[in-house]
N, C-alpha and C positions, 0 to 999 in steps of 0.2 A: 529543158533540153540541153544548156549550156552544162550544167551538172554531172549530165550524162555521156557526153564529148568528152568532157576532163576522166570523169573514171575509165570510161573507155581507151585515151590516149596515156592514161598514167598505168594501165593493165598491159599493155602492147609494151609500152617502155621497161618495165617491169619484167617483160616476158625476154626478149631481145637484150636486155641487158642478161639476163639470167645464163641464157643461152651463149652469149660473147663469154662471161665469166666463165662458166663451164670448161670449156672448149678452150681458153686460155690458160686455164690451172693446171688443165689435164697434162697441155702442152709444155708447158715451161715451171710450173711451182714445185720446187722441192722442199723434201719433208721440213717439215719445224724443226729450227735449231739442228741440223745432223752435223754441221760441222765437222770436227777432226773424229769425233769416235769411230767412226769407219775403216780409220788410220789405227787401230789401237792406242793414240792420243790419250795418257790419263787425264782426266776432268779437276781439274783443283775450285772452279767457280761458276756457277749456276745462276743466274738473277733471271728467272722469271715471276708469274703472279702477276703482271701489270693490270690486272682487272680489279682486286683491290686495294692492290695500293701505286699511288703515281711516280714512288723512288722505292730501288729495291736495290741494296749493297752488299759488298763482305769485303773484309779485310783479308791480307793473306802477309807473309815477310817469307821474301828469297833468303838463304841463308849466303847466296853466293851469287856472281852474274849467272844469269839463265835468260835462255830463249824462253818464251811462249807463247801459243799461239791465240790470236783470239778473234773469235766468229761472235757478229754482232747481227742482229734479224730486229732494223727499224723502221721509220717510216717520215716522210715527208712531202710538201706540197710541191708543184711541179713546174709550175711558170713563175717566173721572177718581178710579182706580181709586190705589192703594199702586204698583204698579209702575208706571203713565203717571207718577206724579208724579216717580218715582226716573229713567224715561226717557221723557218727555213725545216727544221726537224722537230714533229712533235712528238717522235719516238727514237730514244738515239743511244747510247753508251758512252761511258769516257773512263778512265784510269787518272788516280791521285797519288801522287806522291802523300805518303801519310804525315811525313817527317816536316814538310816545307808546305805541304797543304797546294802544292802548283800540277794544272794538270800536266799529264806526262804523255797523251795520247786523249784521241777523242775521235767520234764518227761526223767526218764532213765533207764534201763535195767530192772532195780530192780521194777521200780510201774509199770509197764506196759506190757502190754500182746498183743501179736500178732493176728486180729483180720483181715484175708489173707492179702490184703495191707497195711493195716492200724495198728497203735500200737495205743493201748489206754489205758488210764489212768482213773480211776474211785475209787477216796479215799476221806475220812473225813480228816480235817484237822482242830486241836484245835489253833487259831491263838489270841495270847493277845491283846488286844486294842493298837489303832495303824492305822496307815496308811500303805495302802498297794498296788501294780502295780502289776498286770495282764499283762502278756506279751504272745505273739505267732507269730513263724516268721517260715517261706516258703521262703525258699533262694536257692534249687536248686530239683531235681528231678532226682530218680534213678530207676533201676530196672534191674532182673538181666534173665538168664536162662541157670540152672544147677546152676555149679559154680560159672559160670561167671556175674561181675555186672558190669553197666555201669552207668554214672554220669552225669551229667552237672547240672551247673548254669542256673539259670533262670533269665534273664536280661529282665525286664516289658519293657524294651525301644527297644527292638529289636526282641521281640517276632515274628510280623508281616513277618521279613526276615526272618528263623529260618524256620518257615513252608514251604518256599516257595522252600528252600533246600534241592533237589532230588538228588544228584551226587554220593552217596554212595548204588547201587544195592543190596549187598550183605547185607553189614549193615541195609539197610532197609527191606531185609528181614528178617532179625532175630528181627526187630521194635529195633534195638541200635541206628539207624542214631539219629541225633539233630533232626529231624522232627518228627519223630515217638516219640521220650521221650517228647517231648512239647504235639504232641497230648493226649499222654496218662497223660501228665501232668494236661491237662485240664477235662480232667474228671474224675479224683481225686480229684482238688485242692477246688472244692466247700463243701467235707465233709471233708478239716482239721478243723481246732480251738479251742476253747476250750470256756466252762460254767462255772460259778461259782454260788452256788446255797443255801441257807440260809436255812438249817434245821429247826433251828428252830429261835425264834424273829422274831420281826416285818423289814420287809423291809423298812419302814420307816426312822429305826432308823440309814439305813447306808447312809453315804453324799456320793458322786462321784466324782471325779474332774479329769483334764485330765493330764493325766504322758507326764514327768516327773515331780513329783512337786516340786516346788522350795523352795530351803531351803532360808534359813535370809544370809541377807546383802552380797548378792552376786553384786559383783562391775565390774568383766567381764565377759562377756560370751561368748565365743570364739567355737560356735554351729559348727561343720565342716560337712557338710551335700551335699556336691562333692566329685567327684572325681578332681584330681588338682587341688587345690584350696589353698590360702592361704589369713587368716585372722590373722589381727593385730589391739590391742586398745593399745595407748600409754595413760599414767598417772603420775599423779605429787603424791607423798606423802610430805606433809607441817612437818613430822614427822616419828621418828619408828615405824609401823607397823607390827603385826602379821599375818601376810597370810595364808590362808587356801588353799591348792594348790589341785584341782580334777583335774583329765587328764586320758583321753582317747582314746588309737592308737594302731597302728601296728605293731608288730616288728616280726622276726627272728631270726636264730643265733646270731650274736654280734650288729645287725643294727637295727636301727625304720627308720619304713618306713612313717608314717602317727605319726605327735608328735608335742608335743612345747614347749617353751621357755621363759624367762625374760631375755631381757637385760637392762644393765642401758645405758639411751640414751645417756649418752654424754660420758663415759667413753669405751664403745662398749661391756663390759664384759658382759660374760652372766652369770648373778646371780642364773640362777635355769637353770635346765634342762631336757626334759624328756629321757630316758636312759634304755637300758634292763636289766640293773644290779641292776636300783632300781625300774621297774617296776615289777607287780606282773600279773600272767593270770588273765583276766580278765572275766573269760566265754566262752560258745558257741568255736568257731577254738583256737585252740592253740597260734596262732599268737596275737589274742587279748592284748591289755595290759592293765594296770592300776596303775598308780602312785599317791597316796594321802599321802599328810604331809603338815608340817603347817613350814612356813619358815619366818626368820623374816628380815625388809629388813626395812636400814635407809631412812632417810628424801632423794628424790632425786626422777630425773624424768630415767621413765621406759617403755618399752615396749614390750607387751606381744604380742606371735605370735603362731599361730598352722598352719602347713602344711600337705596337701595328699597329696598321690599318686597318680598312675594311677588308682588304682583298690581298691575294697573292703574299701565300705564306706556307709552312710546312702541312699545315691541315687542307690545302688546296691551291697545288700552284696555277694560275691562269696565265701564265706563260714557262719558259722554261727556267727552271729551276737553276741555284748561281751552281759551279762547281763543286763545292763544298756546303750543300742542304744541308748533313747534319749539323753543323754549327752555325746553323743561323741563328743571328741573336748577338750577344754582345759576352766576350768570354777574358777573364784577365790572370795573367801569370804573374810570378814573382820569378825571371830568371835564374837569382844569386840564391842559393841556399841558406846563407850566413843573413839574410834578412826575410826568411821565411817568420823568424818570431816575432819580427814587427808588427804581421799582421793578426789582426782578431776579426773576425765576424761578427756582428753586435744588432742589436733595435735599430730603428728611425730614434732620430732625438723624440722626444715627446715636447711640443709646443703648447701653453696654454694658450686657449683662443680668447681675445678681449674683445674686440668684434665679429660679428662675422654679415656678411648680405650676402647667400647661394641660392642655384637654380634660380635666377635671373629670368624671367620670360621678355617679350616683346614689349615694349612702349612703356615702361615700367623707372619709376624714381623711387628707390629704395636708399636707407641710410639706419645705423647704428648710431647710438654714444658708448662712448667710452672717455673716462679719464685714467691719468697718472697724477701717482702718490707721489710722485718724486721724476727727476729728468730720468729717462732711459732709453736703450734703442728699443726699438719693436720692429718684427716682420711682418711684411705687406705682401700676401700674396694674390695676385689676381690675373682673371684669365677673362679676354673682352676681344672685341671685333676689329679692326681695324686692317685697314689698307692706304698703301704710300705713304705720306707724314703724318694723315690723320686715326684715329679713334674713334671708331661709330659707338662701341658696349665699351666704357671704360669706367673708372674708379678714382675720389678723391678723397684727400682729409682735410677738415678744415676743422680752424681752431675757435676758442669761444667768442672770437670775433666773426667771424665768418671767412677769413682768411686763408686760401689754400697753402696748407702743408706743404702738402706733398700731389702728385699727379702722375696718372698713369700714363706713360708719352709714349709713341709707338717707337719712339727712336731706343729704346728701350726695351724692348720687349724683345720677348724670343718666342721660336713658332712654337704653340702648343697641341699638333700634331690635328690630324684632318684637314682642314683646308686651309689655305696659308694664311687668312686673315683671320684664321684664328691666332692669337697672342697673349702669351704668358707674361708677367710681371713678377717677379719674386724678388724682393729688396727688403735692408735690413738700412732703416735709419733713426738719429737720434731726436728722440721731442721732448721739449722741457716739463716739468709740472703744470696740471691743467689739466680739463676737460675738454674734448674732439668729438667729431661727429665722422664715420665714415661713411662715404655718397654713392652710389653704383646708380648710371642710366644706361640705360640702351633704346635704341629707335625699332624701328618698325619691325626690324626683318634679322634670321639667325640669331636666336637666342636660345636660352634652354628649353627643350623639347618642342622646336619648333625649328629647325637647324636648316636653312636650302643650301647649304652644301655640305661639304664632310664635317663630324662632329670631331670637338676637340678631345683629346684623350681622358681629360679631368672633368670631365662634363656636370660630375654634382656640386664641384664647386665654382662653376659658370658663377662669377660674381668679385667679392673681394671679402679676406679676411685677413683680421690685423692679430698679430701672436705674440708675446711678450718676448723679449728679444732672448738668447741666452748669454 
């Protein structure tokens, strides 16, 4: 009987909203995107498609100052609730300076008017000569009734499941389930986007190209365009170099989640790093970051790295997207021309391994021998558990005394990406001639393939191994 109440009153709701809808579209919604053509307005920029994909760009360059106009058709939640504040707009427009990479215009409270679902944006903008990126992203879907709003992400790779999900009776009658918000998703998602439109001049006179565009003597480009993913170019500088350092990631409280790095390859230090104390918000979610400076870094071989996360990246953003999507990642220039031949692109050094103890499981005392023919340095790399002073999954070396070497201390360590007690160790020290043994334990809980909270980025070498120094 209760079964039959609930279809009943989720039918009536159903019905009545349908009805309201109707009767409100009829009255007040105008067509998709008509913006200025009405006007004879010529069109220079189009970014629709947000059904499948959640950023849709173009480039354009004024050859002079010029007005133009631009109509934007997005969408947002509606009370100033915990989740409007996390996604104020999860459909919206913005314009990029190409040159400085800063926005120069964006759709928010202030230029935009509520038009029933939809917020739209409909202004002149006096723009100086110049290169310029058009941006519009579609990253999740909400809607509310009464007070209450409801959220989700839109993941284009899982859509097809998402519908197929009935298990929530009640929630789908009120149309909150995941199912019912994708529906309603999709017959919204074809009037967001945005126009940009040339009052006046010849259309002619504007060139197009595709965003991002690329600035001068960019020498890596370290694209991060996954979820878990990690990319590295290693390089030789023949000389001092000035480097020009963009970076783009994720962070939180005191941690990045999604970031990267320069180390020098044979000494293991890392000369640069991305960090929340020197990054700045970068746009769109809060989380966003953004670190640029220009670092100078002698003659010597390097190697640069960017790592994700699990989530919230170019193949799916779950919140909004930073300003500048397409370079997310870690990207580096040589300003000066006159030391563009200093740099080479080259391998990873190759290390031979003398020990090694990986893929570490729970509760586990694992160890190597290894000796040296003669004193030399060796690299220690190892990645283990630990939180505040101490080491839960850590690594020692001990000599044919039983004497520890060397130790893995947290006061040492750097985050090795997933969850913060995850901890890398990467050190280059010297041991006399002699025989060693290398130790790896870990206790009960997070180790490899058994991880309760985020995994670390190097997850097959969860362990320790020692490399012959160079």
């Amino acid at each position: 009987m209760l079964s039959y109440l609930i279809s009943e009153a989720a039918l009536l709701i159903r019905v009545v909203q349908a009805v309201a809808l109707f009767a409100l579209m009829t009255a007040f919604a105008p067509a998709a995107l008509h913006g200025a053509e009405s006007r004879s307005e010529p069109r220079i920029v189009a970014l629709h498609g947000l059904e499948a994909a959640e950023v849709r760009s173009q480039g354009f360059t004024l050859p002079r100052p010029l007005k133009v106009h631009v109509y934007a058709k997005g969408a947002g939640l509606r009370f100033p609730t915990r989740i409007a504040r996390e996604h104020p707009f999860f459909a919206h427009g913005w314009i990029l300076n190409a040159t400085t990479r800063e926005v120069v215009w964006q759709m928010d409270g202030m230029n935009t008017k509520r038009n029933w679902e939809y917020r739209v944006s409909d202004q002149y903008l006096d723009l100086p000569a110049g290169s310029y990126e058009a941006y519009f992203s579609n990253h999740g879907f909400g809607q509310g009734l009464l007070f209450a709003q409801w959220f989700r992400n839109i993941d284009r790779r899982s859509l097809a499941a998402v519908q197929e999900d009935r298990h929530h009776r009640f929630l789908q009658a009120i149309g909150a389930d995941d199912a019912s918000l994708v529906r309603h998703w999709r017959e919204q998602v074809g009037n967001y986007g945005m126009e940009v439109y040339l009052p006046a001049g010849d259309p002619k006179e504007i060139s197009l190209f595709e965003a991002p565009l690329r600035w001068r003597n960019i020498v890596v480009s370290l694209a991060a365009t996954t979820d878990d993913g990690r990319w590295t170019q290693a390089f030789h500088l023949a000389r001092p170099v000035s480097l020009h350092v963009y970076a783009q990631g994720e962070g939180s409280g005191r941690l990045m989640h999604d970031y990267g790095w320069i180390t020098d390859a044979r000494t293991r230090a890392r000369v640069w790093e991305m960090s929340m104390d020197k990054s700045k918000f970068a746009g769109g979610a809060m989380k966003n970051r953004r670190q640029v400076e220009t670092i100078q870094l002698p003659a010597g071989d390097y190697e640069a790295t960017f790592i994700t996360d699990d989530s919230h990246s170019p193949v799916d953003w779950n919140a909004a997207p930073p300003a500048d999507p397409g370079t997310y990642g870690l990207t580096l220039a040589i300003p000066a021309d006159k030391e563009l031949f200093a740099f080479t692109a080259t391998k990873p050094l190759a290390w031979t391994p003398l020990a090694e103890v990986v893929r570490v499981g729970n509760d586990q005392d694992r160890s190597a021998a290894f000796s040296l023919a003669s004193a030399q340095s060796v690299r220690v790399y190892a990645i283990g558990e630990g939180s505040g002073d101490e080491m839960a999954d850590f690594a020692w070396i001990e000599d044919a005394s039983g004497k520890r070497v060397w130790v893995m201390e947290r006061g040492r360590t750097q985050h090795a990406g997933g969850a913060g007690k995850n901890r890398v160790s990467d050190e280059l020290l010297s041991l006399p001639k002699g025989a060693y043994t290398l130790r790896y334990r870990t206790d009960d809980s997070h180790a490899y393939g058994r991880w309760n909270s985020g995994a670390p980025w190097d997850q097959e070498h969860y362990g320790a191994t020692v490399y012959a120094g160079k």
